[in-house]
C-alpha positions, -999 to +999 in steps of 0.1 A: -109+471-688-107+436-671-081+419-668-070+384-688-080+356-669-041+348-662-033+377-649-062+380-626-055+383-588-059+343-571-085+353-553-109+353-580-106+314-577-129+299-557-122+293-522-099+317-520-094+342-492-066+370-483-057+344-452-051+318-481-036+340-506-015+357-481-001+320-474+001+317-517+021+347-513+053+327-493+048+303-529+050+337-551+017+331-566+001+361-572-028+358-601-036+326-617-008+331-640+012+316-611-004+290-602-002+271-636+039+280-636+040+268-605+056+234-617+055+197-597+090+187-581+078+149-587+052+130-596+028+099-577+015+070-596-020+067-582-037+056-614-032+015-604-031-006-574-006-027-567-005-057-549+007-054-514+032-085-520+047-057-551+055-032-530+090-020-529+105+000-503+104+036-510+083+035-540+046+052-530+017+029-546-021+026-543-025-004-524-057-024-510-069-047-488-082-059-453-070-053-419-065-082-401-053-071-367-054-035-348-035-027-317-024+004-298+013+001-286+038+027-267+072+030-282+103+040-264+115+026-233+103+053-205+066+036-193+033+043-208+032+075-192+063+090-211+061+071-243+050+080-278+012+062-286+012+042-315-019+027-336-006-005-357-032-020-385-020-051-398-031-048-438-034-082-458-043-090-498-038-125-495-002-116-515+016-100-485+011-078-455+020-043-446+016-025-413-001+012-416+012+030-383-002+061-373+012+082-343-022+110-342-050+092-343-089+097-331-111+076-310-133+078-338-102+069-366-095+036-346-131+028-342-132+028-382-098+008-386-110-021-365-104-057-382-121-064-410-125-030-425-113-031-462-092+001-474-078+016-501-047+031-488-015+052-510+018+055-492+056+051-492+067+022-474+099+017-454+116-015-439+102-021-403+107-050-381+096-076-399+078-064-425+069-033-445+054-008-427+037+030-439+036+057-417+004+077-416-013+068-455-037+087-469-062+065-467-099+052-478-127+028-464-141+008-487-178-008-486-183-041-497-187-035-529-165-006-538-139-010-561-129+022-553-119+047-581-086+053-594-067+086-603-067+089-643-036+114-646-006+113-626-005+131-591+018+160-593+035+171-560+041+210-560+061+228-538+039+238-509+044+255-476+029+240-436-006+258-445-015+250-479-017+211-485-009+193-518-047+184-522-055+220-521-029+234-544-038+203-571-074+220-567-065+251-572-043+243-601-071+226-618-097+254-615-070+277-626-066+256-657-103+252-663-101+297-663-076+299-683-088+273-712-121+291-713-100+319-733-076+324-760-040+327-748-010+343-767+010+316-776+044+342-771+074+312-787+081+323-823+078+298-848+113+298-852+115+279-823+083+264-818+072+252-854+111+242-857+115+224-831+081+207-827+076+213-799+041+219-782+017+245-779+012+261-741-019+251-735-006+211-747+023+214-726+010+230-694-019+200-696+007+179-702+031+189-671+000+193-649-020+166-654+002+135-672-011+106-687-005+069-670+015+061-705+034+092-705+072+087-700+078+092-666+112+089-664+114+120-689+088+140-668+113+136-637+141+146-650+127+173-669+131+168-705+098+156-711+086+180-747+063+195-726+094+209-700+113+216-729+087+239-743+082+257-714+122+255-704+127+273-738+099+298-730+117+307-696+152+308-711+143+333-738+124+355-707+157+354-695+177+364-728+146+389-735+151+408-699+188+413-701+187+424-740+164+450-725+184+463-700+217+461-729+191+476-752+182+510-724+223+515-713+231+517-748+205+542-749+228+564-730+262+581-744+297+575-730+326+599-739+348+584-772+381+574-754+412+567-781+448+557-781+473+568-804+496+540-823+527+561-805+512+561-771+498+520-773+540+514-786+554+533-758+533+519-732+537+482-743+572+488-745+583+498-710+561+465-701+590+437-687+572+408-701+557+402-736+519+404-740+502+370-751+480+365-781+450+362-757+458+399-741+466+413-773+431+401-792+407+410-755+431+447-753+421+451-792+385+447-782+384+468-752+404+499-771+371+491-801+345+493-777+362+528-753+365+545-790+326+542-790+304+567-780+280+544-764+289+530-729+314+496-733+297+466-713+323+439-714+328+409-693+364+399-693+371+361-681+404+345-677+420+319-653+441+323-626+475+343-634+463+346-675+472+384-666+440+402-669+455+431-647+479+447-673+443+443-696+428+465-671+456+488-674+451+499-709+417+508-703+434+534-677+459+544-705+428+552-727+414+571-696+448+586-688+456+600-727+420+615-727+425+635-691+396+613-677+390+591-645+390+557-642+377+534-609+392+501-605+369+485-575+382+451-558+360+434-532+388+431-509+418+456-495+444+427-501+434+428-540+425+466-541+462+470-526+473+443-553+464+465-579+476+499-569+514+481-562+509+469-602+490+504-615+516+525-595+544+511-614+527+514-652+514+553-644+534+568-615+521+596-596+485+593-611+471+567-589+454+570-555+444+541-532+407+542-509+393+511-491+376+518-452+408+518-436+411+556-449+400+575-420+408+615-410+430+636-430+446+613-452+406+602-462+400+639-471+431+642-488+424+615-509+387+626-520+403+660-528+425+642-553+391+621-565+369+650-567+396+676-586+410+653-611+442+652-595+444+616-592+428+596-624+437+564-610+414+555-587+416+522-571+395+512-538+372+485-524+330+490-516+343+522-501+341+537-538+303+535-536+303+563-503+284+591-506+315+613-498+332+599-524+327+623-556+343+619-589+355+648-611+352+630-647+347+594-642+342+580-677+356+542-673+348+516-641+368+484-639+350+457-611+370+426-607+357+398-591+314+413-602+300+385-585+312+394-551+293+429-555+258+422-569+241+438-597+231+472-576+263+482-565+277+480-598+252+501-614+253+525-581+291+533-593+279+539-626+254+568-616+287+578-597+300+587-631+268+601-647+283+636-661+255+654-684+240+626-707+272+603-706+279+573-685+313+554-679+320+525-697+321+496-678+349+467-680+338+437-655+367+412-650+367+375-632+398+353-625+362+326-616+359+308-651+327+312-659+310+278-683+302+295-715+267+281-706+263+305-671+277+338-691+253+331-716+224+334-695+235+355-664+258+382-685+239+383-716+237+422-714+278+419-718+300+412-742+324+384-736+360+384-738+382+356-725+420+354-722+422+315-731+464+314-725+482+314-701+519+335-699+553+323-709+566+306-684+542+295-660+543+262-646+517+234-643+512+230-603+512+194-593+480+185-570+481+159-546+450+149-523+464+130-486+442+124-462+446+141-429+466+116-412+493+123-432+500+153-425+536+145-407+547+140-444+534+173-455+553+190-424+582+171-437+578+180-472+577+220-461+602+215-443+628+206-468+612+233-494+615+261-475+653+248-468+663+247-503+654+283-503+610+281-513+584+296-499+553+277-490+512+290-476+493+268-449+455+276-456+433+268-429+395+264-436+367+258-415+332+244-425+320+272-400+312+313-419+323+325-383+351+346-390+363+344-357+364+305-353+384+306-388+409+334-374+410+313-339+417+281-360+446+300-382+464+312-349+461+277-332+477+260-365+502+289-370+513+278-331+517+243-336+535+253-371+557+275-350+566+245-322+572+218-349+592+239-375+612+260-349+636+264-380+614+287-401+601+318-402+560+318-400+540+347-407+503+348-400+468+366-417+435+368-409+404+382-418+403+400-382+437+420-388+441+449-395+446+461-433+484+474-421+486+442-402+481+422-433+496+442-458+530+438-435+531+404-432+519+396-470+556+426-480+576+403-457+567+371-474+568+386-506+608+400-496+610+364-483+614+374-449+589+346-440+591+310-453+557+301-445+525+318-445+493+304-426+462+319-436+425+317-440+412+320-477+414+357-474+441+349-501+424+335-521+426+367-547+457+393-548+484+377-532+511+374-555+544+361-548+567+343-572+588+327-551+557+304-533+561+273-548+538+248-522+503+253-510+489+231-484+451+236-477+438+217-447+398+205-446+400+211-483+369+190-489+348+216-474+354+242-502+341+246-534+359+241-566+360+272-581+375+286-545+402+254-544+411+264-581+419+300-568+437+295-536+455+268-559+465+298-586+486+316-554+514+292-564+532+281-597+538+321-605+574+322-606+602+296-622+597+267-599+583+236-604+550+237-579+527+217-561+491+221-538+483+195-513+447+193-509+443+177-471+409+157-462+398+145-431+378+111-439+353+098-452+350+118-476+307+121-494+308+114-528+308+149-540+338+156-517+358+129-536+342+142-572+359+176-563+387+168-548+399+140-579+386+166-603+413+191-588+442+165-586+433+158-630+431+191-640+444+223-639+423+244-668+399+267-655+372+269-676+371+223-669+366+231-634+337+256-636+319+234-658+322+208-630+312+232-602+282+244-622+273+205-622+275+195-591+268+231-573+244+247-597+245+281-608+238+301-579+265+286-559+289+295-585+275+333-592+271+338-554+234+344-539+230+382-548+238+376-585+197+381-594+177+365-619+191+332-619+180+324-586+144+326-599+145+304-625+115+278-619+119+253-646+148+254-665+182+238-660+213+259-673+234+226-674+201+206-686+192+226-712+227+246-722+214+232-760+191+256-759+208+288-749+222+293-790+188+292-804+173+315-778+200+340-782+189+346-815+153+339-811+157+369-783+177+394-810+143+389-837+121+395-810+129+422-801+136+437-839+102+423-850+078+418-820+081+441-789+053+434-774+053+395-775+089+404-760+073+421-730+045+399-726+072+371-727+091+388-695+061+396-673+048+363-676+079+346-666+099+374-645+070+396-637+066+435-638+096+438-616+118+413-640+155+421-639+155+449-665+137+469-647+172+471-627+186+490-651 
């Protein structure tokens, strides 16, 4: 059975080889499916000329007219011998004048732009000496009575790569379409959306993206909310939607064991708590003790802002685990936080709680997997060193991963076979302290269900942000000076634009030094990424037992570190970090009583988006306001981190664009799949392809 035309191989187009496919590959495009998805960055106006007294700097236009003067000249000042050869055709319509310069250039191409040749000529100009000038135009001569032909549609300009040309992938495009209109295609967007909406059919908006009309709006096509985006941006979106329902849909094929609480034990355990729970804990805990009660496999996502408390949350999910004599894995990305938790987990359930990160080596290692693997221990809390092969569970029936983006979807569901016992797998609780826009979870968690702990506790203080410039930073020594006097505690963060970890470490010891010389009255402690785990976790007890005044570190505490008394934050070259990072270094203080405050330290000038992040730091302090921010100005997979999958991929759509869309293909995505499987499918093949995300799973 052949296949349909759009899902044939590209080298049934014409002109196509395995050397060109193979360089089609490096584009993703596969069968001519591809190539009409493969959508323009921008668009040319070629369908007019303008007068060469019109043209506008940086604006590419068709332009025409008569060269006037030609003359080969050698730029730089080195001699002829050593200098770069330069043609220069003086261009005139009688309105203006523009010089075409072209640095490769034939015996044959000068011969042909002599004076008096007439062309027709499309380019970007730029400012020169003294008058416009384009650099190397595509370019046509034109005979005396030639008026020359103009484009009809628009020019698209695809992403390309050094071997395949923009002419050759607009040809290639068109034959493609030519294929594909010869036979009938599935139009896959329910009516619901489609007939609702108005919006148009495939074929209308794949013409329409493709190959636009001079009268189109422009402005709309290059910003992408042209109807003809939108339709394919909701087609995408609901791919998306489609995949991950899939891979909710195939989990929740599988069993987990029923985990419940007793009224008696939930009492006793909040009760021996030395704070009161919030509203926000007490609604997320409700759902999480719903969902373990279940007998298929919890997939939550549990969001909440810096210091909202989401690790005593965690810690009812162990006292369901605990009060049903099965293991749960608690897995941080770094020792700091994995050590964090076991100081806070060792106080709610003594004696049931074991620690493993790398830094377990020997007997005490073995020791440890003894407790894992016999049940002894039904605590277990540990970093990527959970995911070892050595590492065997006796009854692991509930995972906790804070901080998910830092692992990536495979590790995740490599812990989960971990705890694959018969035909039951754990439940799975994944928590961030990175507020995540309602927008993003939507589209990259939508196999999860979404809790969020919207309050903060009793008690905590706003932190005041100020933003000083680096010259200032006398004051600032000034300022810690007198804090850590009047009996405060106060971190130095040092940051480097650099991802060496060793220039960052050099960098901390060099400013811990000069800390040292100019505040001989304080005690200054030191960490680093290149420590050692002991290293670091003595110098982060000392300054929690406020045997240190001031702490200088890289962002290695950024998560975990947690000491009341640390009431200032200075973070040096903060421009260079992103928001969401800034928020959580910025969440290290304001924990305790104090009033508190971060100084966010720049070295000038500052870019525009610098200043955006910084002045959106100093106005607010909610969470949730600064993700939506990042997500503008970084995009999503800057926010989720680069393994996060799926996202990555997306070709057309927008997820802070078109966020008014993600309602209405949530539950376009639900019918679907209830009503039409196999639109569904077709749906994720033609935008993810056959190895889409929920294959994953």
């Amino acid at each position: 059975m052949s296949h349909p035309v759009e899902q044939q191989n590209v080298t049934t187009l014409k002109g196509v080889g395995p050397a060109l496919a193979g360089q089609l590959e490096k584009l993703q495009i596969h069968t001519v499916q591809d190539l009409l998805f493969h959508m323009p960055l921008r668009y040319e106006d070629r369908t007019r000329v303008v007068a060469i007294g019109s043209l506008r700097p940086s604006v590419a236009a068709v332009f025409e007219g008569v060269i006037e003067h030609a003359e080969v000249k050698y730029g730089g000042a080195r001699g002829r011998s050593r200098s770069r050869r330069m043609l220069l055709c003086y261009l005139s319509d009688g309105t203006g004048a523009v010089v075409l310069r072209f640095f490769h250039f034939s015996k044959a191409q000068q011969a042909q732009l002599s004076p008096g040749a007439r062309l027709r000529c499309f380019g970007e100009p730029r400012v020169g000496v003294n008058k416009l000038e384009v650099a190397h135009p595509e370019y046509r001569i034109l005979g005396d009575d030639d008026v020359g032909i103009v484009e009809e549609t628009l020019t698209p300009v695809y992403p390309k790569t050094e071997k395949v040309s923009q002419k050759l992938l607009r040809t290639l495009v068109r034959q493609a379409f030519q294929l594909w209109e010869q036979q009938t295609v599935n139009d896959l967007l329910p009516e619901s959306i489609g007939g609702r909406y108005k919006l148009p059919s495939l074929a209308q908006a794949l013409r329409a993206i493709h190959f636009p009309v001079p009268d189109c709006n422009l402005a709309q096509l290059q910003q992408g909310r042209h109807p003809a985006q939108q339709r394919l941006v909701v087609e995408e979106l609901l791919a998306h939607q489609l995949s991950l329902a899939v891979v909710r849909k195939q989990v929740r094929l599988n069993r987990a064991r029923a985990l419940t609480v007793d009224a008696d034990s939930y009492q006793q355990f909040v009760a021996s708590l030395d704070f009161e729970l919030t509203q926000a804990q007490q609604k997320v805990i409700a759902e999480i003790l719903q969902d373990l009660s279940g007998d298929k496999p919890m997939l939550r996502l549990l969001q909440g802002d810096v210091g909202s408390g989401k690790t005593v949350v965690a810690a009812f999910a162990a006292l369901a685990a605990i009060h049903n004599q099965v293991q749960i894995a608690i897995m941080a990305p770094t020792e700091i936080l994995a050590s964090q938790h076991m100081v806070n987990f060792v106080q709610w359930f003594p004696q049931q709680c074991v620690l493993l990160t790398g830094k377990d080596k020997g007997e005490a290692r073995k020791q440890k997997l003894a407790q894992i693997a016999t049940g002894e221990a039904p605590v277990i809390i540990g970093t990527h060193a959970l995911f070892q092969e050595d590492v065997v569970f006796h009854n692991l029936a509930v995972m906790v991963v804070d901080e998910q983006h830092r692992f990536g979807v495979h590790q995740r569901l490599s812990l989960s076979e971990k705890g694959r016992f018969n035909d039951t797998l754990p439940h799975q609780l994944i928590m961030t302290a990175t507020p995540i826009p309602r927008s993003l979870a939507m589209t990259a968690y939508a196999d999860l269900d979404y809790s969020v702990i919207d309050e903060l506790p009793e008690g905590r203080k706003p932190v005041t942000t100020v933003v000083l410039p680096n010259s200032r930073r006398g004051e600032v020594i000034a300022r810690i000076a007198s804090a850590c006097e009047a009996g405060e505690q106060a971190y130095w963060v040092c940051t480097l634009v650099e991802e060496s970890e060793l220039l960052q470490c050099q960098a901390a010891e060099e400013t811990a030094a000069a800390l040292t010389q100019e505040l001989n009255r304080l005690r200054i402690g030191l960490v680093h990424g290149r420590m050692k785990q002991q290293q670091k976790d003595e110098v982060v007890a000392q300054f929690k037992n406020r045997e240190i005044d001031l702490l200088v570190a890289t962002t290695v505490i950024e998560v975990g570190v947690n000491v009341p008394n640390a009431s200032l934050m200075v973070i040096e070259n903060a421009e260079r970090l992103g928001l969401a990072q800034l928020h959580q270094l910025r969440g290290r203080v304001g924990r305790g009583n104090r009033a508190s405050a971060c100084v966010l330290m720049y070295q000038p000038p500052l870019s525009n988006t610098g200043k955006q992040r910084l002045s959106i730091l100093r106005d607010t302090s909610s969470g949730f306001v600064i993700a939506q921010k990042d997500l503008e100005l970084r995009g999503p997979g800057e926010l989720l981190g680069a393994r996060q999958t799926g996202l990555l991929q997306m070709r057309i759509a927008d997820i802070v664009r078109d966020e008014n869309w993600l309602p209405v293909v949530k539950q376009a995505a639900q019918q679907m799949l209830q009503q039409n499987d196999s639109a569904a499918d077709a749906l994720i093949r033609r935008w993810l392809g056959e190895a889409g995300r929920y294959a994953e799973a």
